[in-house]
C-alpha positions, 0 to 999 in steps of 0.5 A: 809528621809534615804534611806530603806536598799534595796535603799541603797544596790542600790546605793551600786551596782551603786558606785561599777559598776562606780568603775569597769567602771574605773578600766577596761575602759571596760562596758563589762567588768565592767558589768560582774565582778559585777554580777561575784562579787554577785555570779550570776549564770546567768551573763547576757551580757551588751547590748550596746544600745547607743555605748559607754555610760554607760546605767544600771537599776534599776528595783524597784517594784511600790511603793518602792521609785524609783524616791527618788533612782534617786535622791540619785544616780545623786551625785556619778554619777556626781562625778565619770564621767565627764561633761563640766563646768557644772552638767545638769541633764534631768529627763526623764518622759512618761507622762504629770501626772508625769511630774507635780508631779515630777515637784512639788516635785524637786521644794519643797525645803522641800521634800525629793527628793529635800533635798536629791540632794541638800545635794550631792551637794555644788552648788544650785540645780535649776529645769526647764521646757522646756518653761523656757528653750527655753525662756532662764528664769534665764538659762545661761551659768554662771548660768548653770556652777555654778549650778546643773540644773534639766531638767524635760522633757517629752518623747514626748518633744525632739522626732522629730516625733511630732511638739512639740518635734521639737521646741527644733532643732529650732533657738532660739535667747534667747539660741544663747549666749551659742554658745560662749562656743561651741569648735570648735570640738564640736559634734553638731547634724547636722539637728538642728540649732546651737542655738537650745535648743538640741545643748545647752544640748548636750554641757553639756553631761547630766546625764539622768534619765529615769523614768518608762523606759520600755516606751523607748524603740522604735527606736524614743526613743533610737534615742532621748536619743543619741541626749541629747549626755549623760554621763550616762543614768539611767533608773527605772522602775518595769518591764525592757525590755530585753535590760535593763542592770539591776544592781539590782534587789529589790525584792517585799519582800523587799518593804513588810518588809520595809512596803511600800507597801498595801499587800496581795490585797483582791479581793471581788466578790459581786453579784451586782453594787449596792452591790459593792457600799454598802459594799465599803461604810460601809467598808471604814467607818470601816477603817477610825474608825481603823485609827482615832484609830492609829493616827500617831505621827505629821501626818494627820490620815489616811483617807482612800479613794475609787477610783471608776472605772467608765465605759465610756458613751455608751448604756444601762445603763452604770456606769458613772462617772456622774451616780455613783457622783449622787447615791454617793449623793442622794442615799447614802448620800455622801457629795458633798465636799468628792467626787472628779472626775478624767477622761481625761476632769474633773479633781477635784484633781488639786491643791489638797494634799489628804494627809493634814489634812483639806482634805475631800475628801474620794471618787474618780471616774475614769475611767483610768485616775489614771493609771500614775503618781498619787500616795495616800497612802490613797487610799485603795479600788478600787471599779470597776463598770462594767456590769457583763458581762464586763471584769473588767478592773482593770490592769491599776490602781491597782498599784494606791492603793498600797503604804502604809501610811507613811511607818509604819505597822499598828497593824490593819492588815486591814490598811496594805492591799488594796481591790479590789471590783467587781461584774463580772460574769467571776471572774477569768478574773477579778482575771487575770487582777490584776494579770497582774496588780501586775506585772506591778507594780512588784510584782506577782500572789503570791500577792493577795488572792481572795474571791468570794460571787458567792460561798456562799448563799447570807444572810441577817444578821444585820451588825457585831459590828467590821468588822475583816479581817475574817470576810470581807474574811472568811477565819482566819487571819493566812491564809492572812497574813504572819507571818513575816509581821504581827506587831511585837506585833502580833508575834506568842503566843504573844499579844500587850505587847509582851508577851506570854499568856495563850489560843493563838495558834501557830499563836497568836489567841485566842482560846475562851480565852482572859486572862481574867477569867471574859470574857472567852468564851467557845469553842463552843461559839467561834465556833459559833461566828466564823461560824456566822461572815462567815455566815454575810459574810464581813457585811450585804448585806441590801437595800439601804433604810435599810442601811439609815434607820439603821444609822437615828435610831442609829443616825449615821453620813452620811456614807462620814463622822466617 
């Protein structure tokens, strides 16, 4: 996997401000001179959070491949600072959900983030958990010196505030061979046995990895980053706090026109729940057919899949993630197979690739327990089922539908957006929180375009044959999609074979002509068209026993399945 341009000017920034570092001697000064060098007119001061380390950020957008940088960045800084007989590295995560994923994908020795350490490095990479440290599995000091050991720890593991994070200050007789190397001048931290395990990782003066930073940032954590005794701190997140010594700064355009991210994001207001759940279904449905279409050269077809947000339990009738599996499948046909059930007691997603090709899974319900440290670029709807007269609560999870599939641009635009579906009376409460939720993840309000049903007569058309991305919004595709991340065979007057033909506008609609003499339509046929795809709205609003009675006329498969 090669790094996207944006990743690699990254790195770029972190060789130069070592190469400053060593020249001056000064982090001041070396901080300064590279923003001087970029021609900034507001150099921000170095802020000195632990005295005398190295401490810069990158501040990455969700979605744009921060820990894959981390991993590309551990080789020049391992290089350029000096450690003790041996290169440790601790890979700091916030919470239990990206632990077990980064976990999973340092460990796959054929996943990109594991080949790109092992390829900076000439001695063999190893992974470990606390538990396999504090039990001394396979970690030594000979081992430790002729390897790269990769630490992944949890913020709350090595906080002295909390019983778990102090098993790591205690005695341990499995570590106590370690005290042998210890110098007689070695800086050992005075409230913690000798041979504990924090004594061990001090010796070695880690490299430290801080994903999602800006949750460590309190007192409790800057004082466990001082403990490690690190060489260098490296922190990544899309939102750093104003003590964060940015060094680069990686715009959201960047991810767009490097097709990582699902942008702009449609938010459609519906009038009802039940309205929600309809259309989401037929839509979804719709992009499975494009994506069986645009089959990606030894990949798995793009399954594009729902994530319900459902409502915790409480009075009334409430949208629960039982409630919503339940009319999944007796209202609407789902098979049980395609749902999955995600919340802090059931968890249906462990052990589980979405993204291999025998998966069925198509629908997922949650109710915040997607918000960190679960990412699929399949997911392409988040469908959001609270009372009308609740705030929709989406801030916390729309970055969960923002990477694209396989990086690659798609020449149905419809499969290089993500939607967001909701039926609130305060929709721009709604609007508000997805905002907040865009920026988050690093992007901004510029990134979204809403359509609100409570502005239109509600209709009762058939559904059209092909949904279009006019048609969902009513709104022409050109006022959607920017130019510059249309496909390239959609450039302005140009069609899929790149070249310009009669009856295209400046942005590369047809006006009532599609080239063909035997097919040319009108101009008022077009308009008729056109004012008939906004009158249908995205696709027909019908009852539950319409839809079903439509599909078994047609002989249509259940609406999980394409």
């Amino acid at each position: 996997m090669m790094l996207k341009d944006y990743q690699a000017q990254a790195i770029r920034d972190l060789r130069r401000f070592l190469e400053l570092l060593d020249q001056t001697d000064s982090l001041t000064t070396a901080y300064h001179d590279l923003w001087a060098e970029k021609d900034a007119l507001d150099r921000p001061p170095y802020q000195s959070t632990l005295p005398g380390v190295p401490q810069v950020c990158f501040k990455v957008p969700t979605g744009g491949g921060k820990t894959f940088m981390a991993a590309a960045s551990a080789g020049p800084i391992l290089e350029a600072i000096p450690t003790n007989q041996g290169k440790v590295i601790v890979w700091l995560v916030p919470s239990d959900a990206i632990l077990s994923q980064t976990l999973k994908n340092l460990r796959d020795a054929a996943h990109p983030y594991r080949r790109r350490l092992q390829a900076d490095f000439d001695e063999p990479v190893v992974v470990y958990t606390k538990d396999e440290l504090l039990m001394g599995a396979n970690f030594s000091a000979d081992t430790v010196e002729a390897q790269v050991s990769v630490l992944v720890l949890s913020y709350d593991s090595f906080r002295t505030s909390n019983k778990e994070g102090r098993r790591a200050y205690r005695e341990n007789g499995q570590l106590f061979p370690f005290v042998s190397r210890f110098s007689d001048s070695e800086d050992l931290l005075p409230d913690a046995d000798i041979s504990a395990l924090i004594q061990v990782i001090r010796h070695y003066r880690p490299l430290i990895i801080v994903d999602e930073s800006h949750h460590a940032t309190t007192n409790l954590s800057v004082e466990m980053l001082g403990n490690f005794n690190p060489c260098f701190v490296l922190e990544l997140t899309a939102t750093p706090k104003k003590q964060s010594n940015v060094i680069t700064y990686v715009p959201a355009a960047k991810l767009k026109a490097a097709d990582m991210v699902k942008l702009p994001v449609i938010v459609r207001n519906c009038h009802t729940k039940n309205e929600v759940i309809e259309e989401t279904l037929d839509f979804r449905r719709r992009l499975e057919q494009i994506a069986q279409a645009e089959s990606v050269e030894d990949k798995p077809p793009v399954r594009p899949i729902i994530l319900f947000q459902a409502e915790t339990k409480g009075k009334g009738d409430r949208a629960t993630f039982e409630k919503i599996k339940q009319d999944l499948i007796e209202d609407y046909d789902i098979p049980p197979e395609q749902i999955a059930v995600k919340t802090a007691e059931v968890n249906d997603l462990k052990n589980v690739n979405l993204m291999e090709a025998d998966c069925r899974i198509r629908y997922i319900i949650t109710v915040n327990a997607l918000k960190e440290g679960w990412d699929c670029p399949f997911a392409y709807i988040l469908a959001s089922l609270a009372n009308r007269s609740s705030a929709v609560e989406v801030e916390q999870i729309v970055g969960r539908v923002l990477r694209r599939p396989y990086t690659r641009r798609f020449r149905d635009n419809l499969l290089n957006m993500c939607y967001v579906f909701t039926s609130s009376d305060d929709f721009r409460r709604t609007l508000d929180n997805v905002v907040a939720g865009l920026n988050a993840a690093g992007f901004s309000e510029k990134d979204y375009r809403a359509v609100n049903d409570e502005d239109t007569p509600r209709p009762k058309p058939e559904p059209p044959e092909n949904l279009t991305l006019e048609g969902l919004t009513g709104k022409p595709e050109r006022d959607i999609v920017p130019e510059n991340f249309r496909p390239e065979e959609e450039k302005p007057g140009q069609r899929g074979d790149g070249r310009v033909h009669e009856g295209t506008s400046e942005y590369g609609r047809r006006d009532g002509n599609d080239g063909n003499a035997a097919t040319k339509k009108t101009k008022g046929q077009s308009k008729a068209g056109m004012t008939q795809r906004r009158r249908h709205g995205a696709w027909a609003r019908n009852t539950t026993k319409e839809r079903r009675k439509r599909r078994r006329t047609a002989g249509q498969p259940r609406s999980g399945n394409v």
